[in-house]
VMD Tcl script that draws the C-alpha trace (Angstrom):
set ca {
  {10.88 80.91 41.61}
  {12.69 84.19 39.89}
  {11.35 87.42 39.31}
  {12.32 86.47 35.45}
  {9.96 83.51 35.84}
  {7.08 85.96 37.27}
  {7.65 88.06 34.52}
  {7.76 85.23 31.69}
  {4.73 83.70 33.25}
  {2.80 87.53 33.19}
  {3.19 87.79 29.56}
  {2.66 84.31 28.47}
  {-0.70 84.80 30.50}
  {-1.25 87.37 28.18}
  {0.00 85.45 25.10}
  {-2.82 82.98 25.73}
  {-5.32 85.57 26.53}
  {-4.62 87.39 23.81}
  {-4.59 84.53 21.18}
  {-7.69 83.23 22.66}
  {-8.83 86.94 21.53}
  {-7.54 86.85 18.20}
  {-5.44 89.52 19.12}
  {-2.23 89.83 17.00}
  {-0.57 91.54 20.20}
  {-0.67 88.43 21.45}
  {2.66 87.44 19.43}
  {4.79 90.29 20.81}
  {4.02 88.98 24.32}
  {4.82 85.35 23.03}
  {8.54 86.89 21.58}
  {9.78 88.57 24.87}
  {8.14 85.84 27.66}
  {9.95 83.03 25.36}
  {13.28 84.89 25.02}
  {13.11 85.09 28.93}
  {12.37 80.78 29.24}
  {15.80 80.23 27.02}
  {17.88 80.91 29.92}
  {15.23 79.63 32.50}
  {14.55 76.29 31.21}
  {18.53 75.65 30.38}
  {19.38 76.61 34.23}
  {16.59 73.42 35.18}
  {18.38 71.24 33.00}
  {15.35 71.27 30.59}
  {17.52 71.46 27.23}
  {14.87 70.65 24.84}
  {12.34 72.96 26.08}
  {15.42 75.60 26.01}
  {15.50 74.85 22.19}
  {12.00 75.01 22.18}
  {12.01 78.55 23.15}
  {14.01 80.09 20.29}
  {11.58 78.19 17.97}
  {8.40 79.76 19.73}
  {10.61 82.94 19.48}
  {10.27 82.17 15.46}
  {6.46 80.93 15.61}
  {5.53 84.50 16.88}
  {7.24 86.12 14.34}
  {5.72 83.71 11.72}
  {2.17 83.85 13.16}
  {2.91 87.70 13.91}
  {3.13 87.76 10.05}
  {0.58 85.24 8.83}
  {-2.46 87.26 11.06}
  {-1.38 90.56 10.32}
  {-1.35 89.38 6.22}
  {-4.52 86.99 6.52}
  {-2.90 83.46 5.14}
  {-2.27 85.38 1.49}
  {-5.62 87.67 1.71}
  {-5.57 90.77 0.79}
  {-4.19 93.34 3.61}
  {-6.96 94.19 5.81}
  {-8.69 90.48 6.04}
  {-8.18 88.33 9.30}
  {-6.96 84.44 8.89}
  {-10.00 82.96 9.90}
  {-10.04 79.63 11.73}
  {-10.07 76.19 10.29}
  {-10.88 72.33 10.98}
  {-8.75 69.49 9.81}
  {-10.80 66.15 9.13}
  {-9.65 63.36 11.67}
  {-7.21 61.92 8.17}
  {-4.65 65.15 8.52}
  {-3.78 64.40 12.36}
  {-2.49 60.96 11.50}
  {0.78 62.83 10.26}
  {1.67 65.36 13.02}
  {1.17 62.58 15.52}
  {3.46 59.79 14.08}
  {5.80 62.64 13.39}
  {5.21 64.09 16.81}
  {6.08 59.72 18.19}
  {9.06 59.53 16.03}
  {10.76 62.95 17.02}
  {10.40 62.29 20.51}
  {11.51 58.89 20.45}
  {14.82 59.73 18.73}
  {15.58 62.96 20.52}
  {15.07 61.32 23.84}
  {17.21 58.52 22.79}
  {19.97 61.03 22.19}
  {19.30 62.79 25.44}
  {19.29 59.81 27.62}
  {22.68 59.03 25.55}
  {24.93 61.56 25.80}
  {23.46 64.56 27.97}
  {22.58 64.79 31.34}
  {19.15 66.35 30.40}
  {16.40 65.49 33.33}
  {13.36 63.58 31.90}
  {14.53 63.09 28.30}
  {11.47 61.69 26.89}
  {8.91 63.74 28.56}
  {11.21 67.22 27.81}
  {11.34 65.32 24.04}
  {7.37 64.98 23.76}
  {5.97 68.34 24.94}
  {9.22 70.22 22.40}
  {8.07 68.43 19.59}
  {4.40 68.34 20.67}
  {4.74 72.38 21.08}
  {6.27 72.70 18.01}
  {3.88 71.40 15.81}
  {1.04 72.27 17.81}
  {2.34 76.44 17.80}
  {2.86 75.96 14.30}
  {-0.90 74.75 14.25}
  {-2.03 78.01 15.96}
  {-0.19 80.17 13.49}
  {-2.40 78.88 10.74}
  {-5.34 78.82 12.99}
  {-5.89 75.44 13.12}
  {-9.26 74.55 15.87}
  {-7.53 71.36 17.24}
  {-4.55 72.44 18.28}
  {-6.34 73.66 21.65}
  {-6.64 69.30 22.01}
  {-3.08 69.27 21.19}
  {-2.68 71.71 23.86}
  {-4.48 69.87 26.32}
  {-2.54 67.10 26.27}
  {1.02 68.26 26.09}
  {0.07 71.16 28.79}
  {-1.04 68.50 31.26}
  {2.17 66.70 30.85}
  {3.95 69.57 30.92}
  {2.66 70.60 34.85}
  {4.18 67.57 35.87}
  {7.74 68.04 34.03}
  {8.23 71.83 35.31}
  {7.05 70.62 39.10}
  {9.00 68.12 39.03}
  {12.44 70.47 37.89}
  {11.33 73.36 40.76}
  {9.54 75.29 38.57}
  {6.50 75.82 40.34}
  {5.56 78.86 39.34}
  {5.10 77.79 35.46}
  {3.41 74.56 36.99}
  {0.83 76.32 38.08}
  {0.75 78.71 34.69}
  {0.16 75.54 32.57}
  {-2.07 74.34 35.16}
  {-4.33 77.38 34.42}
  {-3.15 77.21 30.80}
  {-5.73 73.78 30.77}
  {-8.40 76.03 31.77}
  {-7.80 78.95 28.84}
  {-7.55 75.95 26.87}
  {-10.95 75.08 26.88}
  {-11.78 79.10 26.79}
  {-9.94 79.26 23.55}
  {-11.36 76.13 21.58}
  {-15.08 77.21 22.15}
  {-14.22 81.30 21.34}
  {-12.37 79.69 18.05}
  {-14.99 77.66 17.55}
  {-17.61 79.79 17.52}
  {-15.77 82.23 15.54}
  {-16.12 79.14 12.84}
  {-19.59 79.27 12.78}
  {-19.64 83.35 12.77}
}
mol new
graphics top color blue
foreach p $ca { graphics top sphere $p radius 0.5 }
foreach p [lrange $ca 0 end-1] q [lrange $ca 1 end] { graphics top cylinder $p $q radius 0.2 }
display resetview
């Protein structure tokens, strides 16, 4: 444990909070706490979740963009959230299969990247579940769910306890945010 991991895990607290909120700050606090987990997540040997960080650096700016313009609303109107019928997940999660089996292939082949598969499955898992989140998409708190719980074991098992235990209390926000999104369905 670093003081740069304290501070990365502090404002991706708040990232969650905040997006759990609604609250556009929220993306700021998703820009700097990434930029710190680039260098943090390389040093473990984690070099897709490395990668993954410059992307989330990205996602905030894009969902930075699409809440503070309101999914082509007029200025002023908030994105509101959506469902997607059981039909539209068949897509991301073949896609989601595929990506991970080929990038841990390459992994295991010519990098000495720890866990290949598992660092491969909760990249591209993240990145089409953030992407999910910057449209406001309702399931992507189940697509949390599942990659965060995977994810507690990869960082524990690379000495990063510290953001262990933040995605171990990311699975309880989870559940926070899908019932405050929800019911900001039915408002």
């Amino acid at each position: 444990m670093s003081g740069w991991e304290i501070v990365a895990v502090v404002l991706l607290i708040a990232y969650l909070v905040l997006a759990i909120r609604q609250n556009i700050l929220c993306w700021p606090a998703a820009i700097i706490g990434s930029s710190i987990y680039v260098a943090l997540m390389y040093q473990a040997g984690l070099y897709m979740e490395s990668a993954l960080q410059f992307f989330y650096i990205g996602m905030a700016i894009y969902g930075w963009f699409c809440w503070q313009r309101g999914q082509g609303q007029s200025k002023g109107h908030q994105l509101p959230v959506s469902s997607w019928p059981l039909a539209f997940h068949i897509l991301p999660l073949v896609a989601i299969a595929v990506l991970t089996m080929g990038s841990g292939y390459l992994l295991t082949g010519y990098t000495n990247a720890a866990l290949p598969y598992l660092d491969s499955f909760t990249t591209w898992g993240a990145i089409i579940t953030t992407w999910m989140v910057a449209r406001k998409v309702l399931q992507n708190w189940h697509y949390w769910f599942v990659i965060d719980s995977v994810s507690v074991y990869l960082y524990a098992s690379r000495g990063l306890v510290l953001t262990a235990l933040l995605f171990c209390f990311y699975l309880l926000l989870i559940i926070l945010g899908y019932r405050a999104w929800r019911k900001s369905m039915s408002a």
